[in-house]
C-alpha positions in Angstrom: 11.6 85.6 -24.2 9.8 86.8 -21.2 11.2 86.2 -17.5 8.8 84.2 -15.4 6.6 86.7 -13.4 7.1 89.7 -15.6 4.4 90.6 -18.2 5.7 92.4 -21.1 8.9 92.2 -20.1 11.0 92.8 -23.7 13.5 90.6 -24.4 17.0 91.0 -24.1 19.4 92.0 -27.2 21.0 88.6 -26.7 17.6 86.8 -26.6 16.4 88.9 -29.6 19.0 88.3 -31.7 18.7 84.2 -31.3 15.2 85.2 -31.6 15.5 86.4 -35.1 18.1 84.1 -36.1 15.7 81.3 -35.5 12.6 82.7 -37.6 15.2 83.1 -40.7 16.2 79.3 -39.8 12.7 78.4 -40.0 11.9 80.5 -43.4 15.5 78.9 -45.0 14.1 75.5 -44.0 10.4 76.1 -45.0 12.2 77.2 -48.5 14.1 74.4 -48.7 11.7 71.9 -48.0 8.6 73.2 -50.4 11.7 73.4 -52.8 12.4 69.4 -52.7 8.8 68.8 -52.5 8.4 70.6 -56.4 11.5 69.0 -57.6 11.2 65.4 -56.6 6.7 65.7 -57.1 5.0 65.3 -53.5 5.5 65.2 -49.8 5.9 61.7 -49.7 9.0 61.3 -52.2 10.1 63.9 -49.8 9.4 62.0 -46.3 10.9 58.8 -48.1 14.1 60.5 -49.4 14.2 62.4 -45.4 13.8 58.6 -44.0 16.8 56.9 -46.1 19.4 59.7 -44.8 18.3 59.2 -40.9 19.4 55.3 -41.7 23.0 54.8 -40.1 24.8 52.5 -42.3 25.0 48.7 -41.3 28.1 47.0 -40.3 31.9 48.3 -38.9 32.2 51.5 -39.4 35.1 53.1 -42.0 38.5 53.5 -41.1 40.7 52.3 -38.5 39.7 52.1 -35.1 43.1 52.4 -33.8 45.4 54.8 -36.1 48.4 55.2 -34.1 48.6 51.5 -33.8 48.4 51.0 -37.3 51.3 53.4 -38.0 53.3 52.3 -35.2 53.0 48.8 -37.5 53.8 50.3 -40.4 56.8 52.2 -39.3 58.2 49.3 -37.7 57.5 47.4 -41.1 59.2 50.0 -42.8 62.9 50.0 -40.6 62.3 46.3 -41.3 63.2 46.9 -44.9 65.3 49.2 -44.7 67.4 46.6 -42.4 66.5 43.0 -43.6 69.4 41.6 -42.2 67.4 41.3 -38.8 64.5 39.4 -40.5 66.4 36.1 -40.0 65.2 34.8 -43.5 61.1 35.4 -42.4 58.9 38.0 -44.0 58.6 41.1 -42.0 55.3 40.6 -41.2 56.5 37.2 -40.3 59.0 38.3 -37.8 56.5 41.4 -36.7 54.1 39.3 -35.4 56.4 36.9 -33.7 58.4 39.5 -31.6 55.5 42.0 -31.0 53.8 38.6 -29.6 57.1 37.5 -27.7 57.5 41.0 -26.3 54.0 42.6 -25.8 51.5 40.1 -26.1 47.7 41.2 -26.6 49.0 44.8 -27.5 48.7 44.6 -31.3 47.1 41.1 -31.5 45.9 38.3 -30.0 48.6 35.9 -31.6 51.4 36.1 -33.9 49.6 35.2 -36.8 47.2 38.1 -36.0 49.8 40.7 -36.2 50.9 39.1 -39.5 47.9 39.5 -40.9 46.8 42.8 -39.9 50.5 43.9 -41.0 50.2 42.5 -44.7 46.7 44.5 -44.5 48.2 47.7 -43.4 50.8 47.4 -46.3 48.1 46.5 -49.2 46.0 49.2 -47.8 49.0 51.6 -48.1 50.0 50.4 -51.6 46.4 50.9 -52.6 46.0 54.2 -51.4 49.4 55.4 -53.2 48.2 53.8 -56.3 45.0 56.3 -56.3 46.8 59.0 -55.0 50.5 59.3 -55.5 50.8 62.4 -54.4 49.7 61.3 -51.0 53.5 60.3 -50.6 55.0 61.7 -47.8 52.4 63.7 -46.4 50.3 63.3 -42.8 48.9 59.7 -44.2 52.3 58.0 -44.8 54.3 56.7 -42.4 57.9 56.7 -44.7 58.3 57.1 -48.7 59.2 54.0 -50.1 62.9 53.6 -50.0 63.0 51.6 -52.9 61.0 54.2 -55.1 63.2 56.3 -57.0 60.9 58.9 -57.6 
């Protein structure tokens, strides 16, 4: 690329180099796309297919949208079993959601129940996951191994 106000000006070895890196992009893409167009029989298969992948998907998005909450919830839920003898005869999510509301309202719910809720999801989510993939047991994902799993 030329400076402005120089004529024939060659460019510089950065400038060449992106240069030339580009045209290959081009050529790779040009490849590609005549590629698709063989394969899947015309240009408009092809446009159609290119249109359904620029869609974003509808809806909430995947996943949590706040991780360390969710294991701060689930590592509390776990010291709850491990000492039930503070659960005053409730479930833990029970009790969770009635102290986290008592002590830090509108942190990890709106109301008690909330909390429950979100808690027994957390936990069916996590028993799900280590149904799939038991070998996802005690890695980055879990919180704690199940005490009461001997394995």
């Amino acid at each position: 690329m030329a400076k402005a106000g120089f004529i024939n000006t060659p460019p510089s070895a950065e400038e060449a180099a992106k240069l030339q890196l580009r045209k290959a992009a081009e050529l790779h893409l040009q490849a590609a796309y005549e590629l698709a167009v063989s394969m899947m029989g015309g240009e408009k298969r092809v446009r159609r297919f290119l249109m359904t992948l620029q869609k974003k998907e509808r809806g909430r998005p995947k996943g949590s949208t706040a991780p360390v909450r969710d294991q701060a919830l689930l590592a509390l839920h776990d010291e709850l079993l491990l000492n039930p003898d503070r659960l005053e005869g409730r479930s833990a999510p029970q009790w969770m959601g009635e102290y986290l509301h008592e002590t830090c309202p509108n942190l990890y719910g709106a109301t008690a129940n909330a909390i429950a809720t979100q808690v027994k999801r957390l936990v069916k989510q996590r028993a799900r996951e280590h149904a799939v993939n038991p070998e996802k047991r005690g890695q980055a994902g879990a919180v704690r191994p199940n005490p009461l799993d001997p394995g």
